[in-house]
Every structure is written in structure tokens, then in C-alpha cells.
C-alpha positions in Angstrom: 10.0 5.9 -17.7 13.7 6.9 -16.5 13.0 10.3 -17.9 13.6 9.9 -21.4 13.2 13.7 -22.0 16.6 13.5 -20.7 17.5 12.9 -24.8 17.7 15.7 -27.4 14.9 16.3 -29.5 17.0 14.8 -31.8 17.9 12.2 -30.1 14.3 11.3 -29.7 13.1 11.5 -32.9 15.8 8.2 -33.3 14.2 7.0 -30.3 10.8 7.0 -32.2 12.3 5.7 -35.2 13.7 2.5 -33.7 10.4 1.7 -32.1 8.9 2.0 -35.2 11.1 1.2 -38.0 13.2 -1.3 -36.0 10.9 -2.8 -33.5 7.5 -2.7 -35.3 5.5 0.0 -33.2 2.8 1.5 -35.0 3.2 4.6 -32.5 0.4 6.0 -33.1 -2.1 2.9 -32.8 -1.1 2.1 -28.9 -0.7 3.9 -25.6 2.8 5.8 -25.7 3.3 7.5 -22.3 6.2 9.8 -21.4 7.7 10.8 -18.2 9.3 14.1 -17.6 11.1 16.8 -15.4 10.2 20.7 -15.6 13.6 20.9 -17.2 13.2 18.8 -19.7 10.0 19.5 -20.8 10.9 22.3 -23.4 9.1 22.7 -26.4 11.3 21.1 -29.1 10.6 18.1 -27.1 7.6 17.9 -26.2 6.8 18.7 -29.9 8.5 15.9 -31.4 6.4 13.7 -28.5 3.3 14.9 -30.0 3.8 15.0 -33.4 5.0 10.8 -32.5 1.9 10.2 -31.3 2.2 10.6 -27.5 -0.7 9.9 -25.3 0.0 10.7 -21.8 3.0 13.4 -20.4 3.8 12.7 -16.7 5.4 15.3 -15.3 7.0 15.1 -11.6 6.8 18.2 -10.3 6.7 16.7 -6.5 5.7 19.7 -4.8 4.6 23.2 -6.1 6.5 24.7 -2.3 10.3 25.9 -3.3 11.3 24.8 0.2 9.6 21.5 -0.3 11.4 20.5 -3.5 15.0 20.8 -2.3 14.1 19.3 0.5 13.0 16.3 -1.8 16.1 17.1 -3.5 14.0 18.4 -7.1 16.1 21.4 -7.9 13.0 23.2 -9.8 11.4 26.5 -8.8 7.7 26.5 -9.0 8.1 29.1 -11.6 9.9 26.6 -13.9 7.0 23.8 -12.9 4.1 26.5 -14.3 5.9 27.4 -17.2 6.9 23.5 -17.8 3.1 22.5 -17.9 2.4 25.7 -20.1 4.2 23.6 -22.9 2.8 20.8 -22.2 -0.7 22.0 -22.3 0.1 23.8 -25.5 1.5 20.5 -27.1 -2.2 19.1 -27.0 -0.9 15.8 -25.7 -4.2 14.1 -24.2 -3.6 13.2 -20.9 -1.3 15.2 -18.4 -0.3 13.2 -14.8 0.8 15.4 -12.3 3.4 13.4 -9.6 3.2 14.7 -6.1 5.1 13.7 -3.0 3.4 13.6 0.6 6.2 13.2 3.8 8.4 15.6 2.8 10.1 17.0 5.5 8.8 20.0 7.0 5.6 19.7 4.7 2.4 21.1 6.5 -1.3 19.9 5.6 -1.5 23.6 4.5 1.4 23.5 2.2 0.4 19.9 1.3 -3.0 21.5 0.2 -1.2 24.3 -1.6 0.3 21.6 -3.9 -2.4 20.2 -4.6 -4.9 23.3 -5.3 -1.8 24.4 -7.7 -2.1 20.7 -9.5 -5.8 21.3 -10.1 -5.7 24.7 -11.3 -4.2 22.8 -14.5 -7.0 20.5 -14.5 -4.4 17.3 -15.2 -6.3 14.3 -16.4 -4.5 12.2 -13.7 -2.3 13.0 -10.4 -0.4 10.0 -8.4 0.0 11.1 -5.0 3.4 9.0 -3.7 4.6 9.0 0.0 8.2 10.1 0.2 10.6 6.7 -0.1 13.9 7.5 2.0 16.1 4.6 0.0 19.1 3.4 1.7 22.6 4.8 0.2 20.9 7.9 -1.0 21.6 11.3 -0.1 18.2 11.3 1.4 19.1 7.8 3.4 21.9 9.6 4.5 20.0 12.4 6.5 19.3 11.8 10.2 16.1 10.6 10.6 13.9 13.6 11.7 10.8 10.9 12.7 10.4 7.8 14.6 8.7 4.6 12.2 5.4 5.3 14.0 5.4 9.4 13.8 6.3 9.1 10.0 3.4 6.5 9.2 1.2 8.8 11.4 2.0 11.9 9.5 2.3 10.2 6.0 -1.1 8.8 6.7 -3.1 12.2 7.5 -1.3 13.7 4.5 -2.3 10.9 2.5 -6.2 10.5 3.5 -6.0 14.5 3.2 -5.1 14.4 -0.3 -7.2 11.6 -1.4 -10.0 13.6 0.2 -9.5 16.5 -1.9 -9.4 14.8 -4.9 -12.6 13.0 -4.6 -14.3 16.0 -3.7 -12.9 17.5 -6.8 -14.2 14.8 -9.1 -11.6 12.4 -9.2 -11.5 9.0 -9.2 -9.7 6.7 -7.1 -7.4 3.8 -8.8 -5.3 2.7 -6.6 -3.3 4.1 -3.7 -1.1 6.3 -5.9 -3.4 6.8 -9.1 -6.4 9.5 -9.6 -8.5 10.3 -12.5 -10.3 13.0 -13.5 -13.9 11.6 -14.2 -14.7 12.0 -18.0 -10.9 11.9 -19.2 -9.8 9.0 -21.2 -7.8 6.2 -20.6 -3.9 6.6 -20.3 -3.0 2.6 -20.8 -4.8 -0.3 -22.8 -7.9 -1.2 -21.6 -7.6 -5.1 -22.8 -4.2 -5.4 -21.1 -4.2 -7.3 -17.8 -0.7 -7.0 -16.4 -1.4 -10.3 -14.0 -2.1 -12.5 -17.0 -0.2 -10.7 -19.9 2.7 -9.8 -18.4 5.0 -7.2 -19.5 8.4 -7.4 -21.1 10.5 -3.9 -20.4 13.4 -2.9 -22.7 16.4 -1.2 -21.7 19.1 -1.1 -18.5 16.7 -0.1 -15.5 13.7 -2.1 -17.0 11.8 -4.5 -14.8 10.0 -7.4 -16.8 7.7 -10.0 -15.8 6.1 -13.0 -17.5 4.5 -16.2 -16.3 7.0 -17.9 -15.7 9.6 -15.1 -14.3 10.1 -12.1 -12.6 13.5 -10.5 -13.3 15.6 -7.2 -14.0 18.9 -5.7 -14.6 21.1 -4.9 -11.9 20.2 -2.6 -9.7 22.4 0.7 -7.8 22.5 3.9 -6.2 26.3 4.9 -6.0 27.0 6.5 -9.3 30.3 4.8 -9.8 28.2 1.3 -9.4 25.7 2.7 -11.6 28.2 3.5 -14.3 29.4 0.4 -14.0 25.8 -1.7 -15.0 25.3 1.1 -18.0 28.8 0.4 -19.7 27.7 -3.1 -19.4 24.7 -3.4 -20.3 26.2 -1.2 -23.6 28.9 -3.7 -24.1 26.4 -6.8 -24.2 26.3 -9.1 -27.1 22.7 -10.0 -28.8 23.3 -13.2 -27.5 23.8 -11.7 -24.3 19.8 -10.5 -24.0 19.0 -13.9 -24.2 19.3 -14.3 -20.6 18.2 -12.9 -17.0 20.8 -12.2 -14.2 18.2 -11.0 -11.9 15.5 -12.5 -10.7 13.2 -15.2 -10.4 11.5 -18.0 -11.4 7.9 -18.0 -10.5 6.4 -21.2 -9.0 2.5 -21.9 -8.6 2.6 -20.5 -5.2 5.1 -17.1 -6.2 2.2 -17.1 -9.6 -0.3 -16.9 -7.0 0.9 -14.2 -4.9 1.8 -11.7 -7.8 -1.9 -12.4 -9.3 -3.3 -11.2 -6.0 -0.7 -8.8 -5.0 -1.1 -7.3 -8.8 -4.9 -7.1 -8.5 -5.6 -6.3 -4.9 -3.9 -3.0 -4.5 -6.7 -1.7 -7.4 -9.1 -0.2 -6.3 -11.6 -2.2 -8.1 -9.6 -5.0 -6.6 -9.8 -8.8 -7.7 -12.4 -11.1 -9.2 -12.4 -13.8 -7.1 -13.7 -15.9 -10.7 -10.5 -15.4 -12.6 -8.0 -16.2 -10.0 -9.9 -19.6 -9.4 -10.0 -20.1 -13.1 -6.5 -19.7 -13.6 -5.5 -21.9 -10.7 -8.1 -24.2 -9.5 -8.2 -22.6 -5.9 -9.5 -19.5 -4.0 -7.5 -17.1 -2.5 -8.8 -17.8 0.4 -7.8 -21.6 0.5 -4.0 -19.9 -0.5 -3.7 -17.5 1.4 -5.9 -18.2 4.8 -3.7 -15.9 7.4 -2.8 -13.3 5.0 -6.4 -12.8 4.3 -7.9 -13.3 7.9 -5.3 -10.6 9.2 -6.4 -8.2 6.6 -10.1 -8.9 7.5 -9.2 -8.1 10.8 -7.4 -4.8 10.2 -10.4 -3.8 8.5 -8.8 -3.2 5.4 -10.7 -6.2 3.5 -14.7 -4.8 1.5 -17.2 -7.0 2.1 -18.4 -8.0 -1.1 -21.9 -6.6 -1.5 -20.9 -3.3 -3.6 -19.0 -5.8 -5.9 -20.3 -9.3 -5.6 -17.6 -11.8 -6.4 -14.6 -9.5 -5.8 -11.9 -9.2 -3.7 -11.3 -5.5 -2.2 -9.6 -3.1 0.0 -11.6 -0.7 1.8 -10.2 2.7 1.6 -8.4 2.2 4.9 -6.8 -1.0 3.3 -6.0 1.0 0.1 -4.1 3.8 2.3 -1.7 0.6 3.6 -1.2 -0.7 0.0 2.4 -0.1 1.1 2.0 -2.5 4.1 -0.3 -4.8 2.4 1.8 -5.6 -1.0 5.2 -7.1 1.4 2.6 -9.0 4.0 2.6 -11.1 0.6 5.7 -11.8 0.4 6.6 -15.5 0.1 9.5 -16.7 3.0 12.1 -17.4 0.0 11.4 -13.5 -1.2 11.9 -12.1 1.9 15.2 -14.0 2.4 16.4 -12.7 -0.9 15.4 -9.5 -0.5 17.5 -10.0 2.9 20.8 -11.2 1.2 20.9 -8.5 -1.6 23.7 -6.9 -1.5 23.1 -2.7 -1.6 25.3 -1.2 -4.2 
């Protein structure tokens, strides 16, 4: 992630090299998944990608309407996008995800349709559709706000059902709120990999790591001057220096609980009930009583008969992953998340 296409040809070729020579990667023995822009997905690159071993390409393209991209602030024409997954089709890498945005401003359901009829002329083995996030202290966060909270959850939400529509009828497969595969294309990620249980351990400044016993980052910004400020040190750090976290925190039974079923329940397949009472001796329903009961109650909880033993959202739950995934919050989270100061 973080656009690593951003690098030289050259420059990842090192890349490559470190993971394997340094680190131990046999590159071509696991999943090794690549995000890109249109810009940066020229052919020297992507060549060096597949000749490493490279199992998955996502390209964010965001929206195939010129209008629509600089509106998301994406400075690509849709003639750059075409030509962009040209190479990347002709690179053979296995799977190509296609990232879209729904909520842009001024987007239509027609032009929202455009998109994604222009996505599935390429036939991409996945597409994650992704509401537009306006983040404070970003030129977006910046911009008047052209909706009220309830017309932009309104409008989001028809775009949203409208898209997932689409792609069902067109043979997809529903993962989760974001995710959609193309029915017959391989798997993009290890099968055997459970990130509730196994955890996972990112390298490098922006990288977000969790294990069992913590949950923790480097810093995080938006102002370039701020974000300048976490590369150089991050750069500067000492080996010794990695041996810590500055960010984040430790998880307790009850914040080991909460990931597990936040982690599981906004998949689509959601969670079986069996392994969270094997791995802490209660139900999620003896933990989390209201949570549940109010979920229920929205109608966004499956009854279990298609799935005996699990634990799912309906589709209507699944389109307010967003709303669901903070409703778990614990109190101490959301008071943290209330004192962090935005940089």
C-alpha cells in the first residue's frame, strides 16, 4: 500500500531485493499485492512487478467521469486510466482490483453506472467500491459542505446498494462492504491467514500493525510540513529504536474481544460463533448484549439458518459496515480517539 509504484523501476527492483535477500521473502511462494495510480503504472514498472512475482495490481482509478476525478481531487483523465490498465493487462499479473469511489460530489446514479460499466468492460478479478471519506484538515475537509449528515448517508446509500446490485447481477461476489469478486478468479490474499487470530505486523512509516496483545502505528498527519516531519524521523531512527510503539494500544480481554468480532463481522461470511467461544470462553452475545440486540433490531443481524452457527450481517447490515465497526468501540477508544490531537 502507500503507492509504492511511486518508486523507479529501479528503485523497485531494491525494493524486491530487500524483501528477499534481506528479509527472507521467497516472493514468489506468497501473495505480493501492489497498489497503484494510472501514473504510475507504466510499463517498466509494472514489468519488474511481474517478473518479481506479483499477484494482485490494485489500481485506483476512483471514477472513470473527468469531472468526477478532480472533484475527488485524482488528477487523471480517463484516457490515462484505459491506457494505465492496458499495461497492466498486458503485464499478465493475475488478479487486477479496480478502486472506485461512490459520493462524489455531483456524481449521478447515471454517471455512477458509467464507472462502473467502464470497470467491467476490463473484466477485473476484484472491484472495492469505497464511499467518499471527507477527512478533516484536507483540502476536501476544507470545502463547504454541499450536504447535510442525513442527505449524504441518503445519497451514499442509493449509490452504494446501486452498485452492489450491479455487480451481483454481473457475477460478482460479495466480500464485504467494500470487496467484490469475480466468481471463478483466484484468490488475491492467503487462504490460511486469519487476520483476527494471526495478526499482522506492517513495515514501514504509515504502517498499521496488530498483534494479540497490541494495536499500534506510527504517527499519523495530513499537513505536509507535519508529515515531513514523521518521515525524517522515522528515517533517522536507530534499530533499537523499532523496538518500540508510540502509538497505540494495548489490548485487554475485552478490547481482544471487540477486534475479533469487529474483524469478523463486517465479512460477509461473517463470524463463527464456535471460534470466538473457543478463544475466550464466552459468546458474543453474553459480551456484547446491547451491541448485538440494537443490531438485531435495525435489521442488520442474519438469522442463522443459511449459515448455522454463524454470526452475520444481512445485506442491509453490510451497507452500514461504516456505522456498525465504531458502535463497537469500547468507552476508553472513543475517548482517545476524542483527545487525538489532528495534525
Amino acid at each position: 500500500g502507500g503507492t509504492p509504484t511511486f518508486l523507479t523501476a529501479a528503485e523497485l527492483s531494491r525494493l524486491c531485493d530487500i524483501a528477499e535477500h534481506t528479509m527472507g521473502a521467497d516472493l514468489r511462494a506468497v501473495p505480493l499485492s501492489v497498489e497503484a495510480s494510472p501514473a504510475t503504472a507504466t510499463a517498466d514498472r509494472l514489468s519488474v512487478l511481474a517478473e518479481r512475482g506479483t499477484t494482485r495490481l490494485s489500481l485506483g482509478v476512483q471514477s472513470f467521469v473527468d469531472a468526477e476525478a478532480r472533484s475527488a481531487v485524482r488528477p487523471q483523465k480517463r484516457a490515462e486510466v484505459e491506457a494505465a490498465l492496458g499495461r497492466i493487462r498486458d503485464a499478465a499479473i493475475p488478479v487486477l482490483n479496480i478502486d472506485l469511489i461512490y459520493g462524489i460530489d455531483g456524481q449521478s446514479e447515471d454517471t455512477w453506472r458509467a464507472s462502473l460499466e467502464a470497470a467491467l468492460a476490463w473484466r477485473p478479478e476484484e472491484l472495492y467500491l469505497y464511499p467518499l471519506y471527507v477527512r478533516p484538515l484536507t483540502g476536501l475537509g476544507r470545502l463547504p459542505e454541499p450536504l447535510s449528515d442525513a442527505a449524504w448517508d441518503s445519497r451514499r446509500l442509493a449509490l452504494y446498494r446501486y452498485g452492489r446490485d450491479l455487480l451481483l447481477d454481473a457475477g460478482y461476489t460479495q466480500v464485504s462492504m467494500r470487496m467484490f469478486r469475480r466468481s471463478g478468479a483466484p484468490e488475491s490474499s492467503a487462504g490460511d491467514h486469519a487476520c483476527q487470530t494471526d495478526g499482522m505486523v506492517g513495515l514501514g512509516c504509515g504502517a498499521r500493525s496488530y498483534t494479540p496483545d497490541l494495536h499500534y502505528s506510527f504517527d499519523y498527519a495530513v499537513d505536509m510540513r507535519r508529515i515531513r516531519t514523521i518521515v525524517d524521523d522515522y528515517v533517522e531512527r536507530t534499530g533499537a529504536d523499532f523496538a518500540r510503539a508510540d502509538h497505540g494500544r494495548r489490548m485487554d480481554g475485552d478490547e481482544a474481544r471487540r477486534r475479533h468480532l469487529l474483524q469478523s463481522l463486517l465479512q460477509a461470511e461473517g463470524m463463527p460463533v464456535a471460534a470466538y467461544t473457543a478463544r475466550f470462553g464466552t459468546g458474543p452475545w453474553d459480551d456484547f448484549p446491547a451491541e448485538l440486540a440494537e443490531f438485531a433490531a435495525r435489521g442488520w443481524l442474519a438469522d442463522d439458518t443459511a449459515a448455522p452457527g454463524a454470526l452475520r450481517l444481512t445485506p442491509e447490515g453490510l451497507a452500514h459496515s461504516d456505522a456498525v465497526g465504531p458502535a463497537l468501540f469500547s468507552p476508553a477508544v472513543r475517548a482517545a480517539m476524542a483527545a487525538y490531537e489532528r495534525k
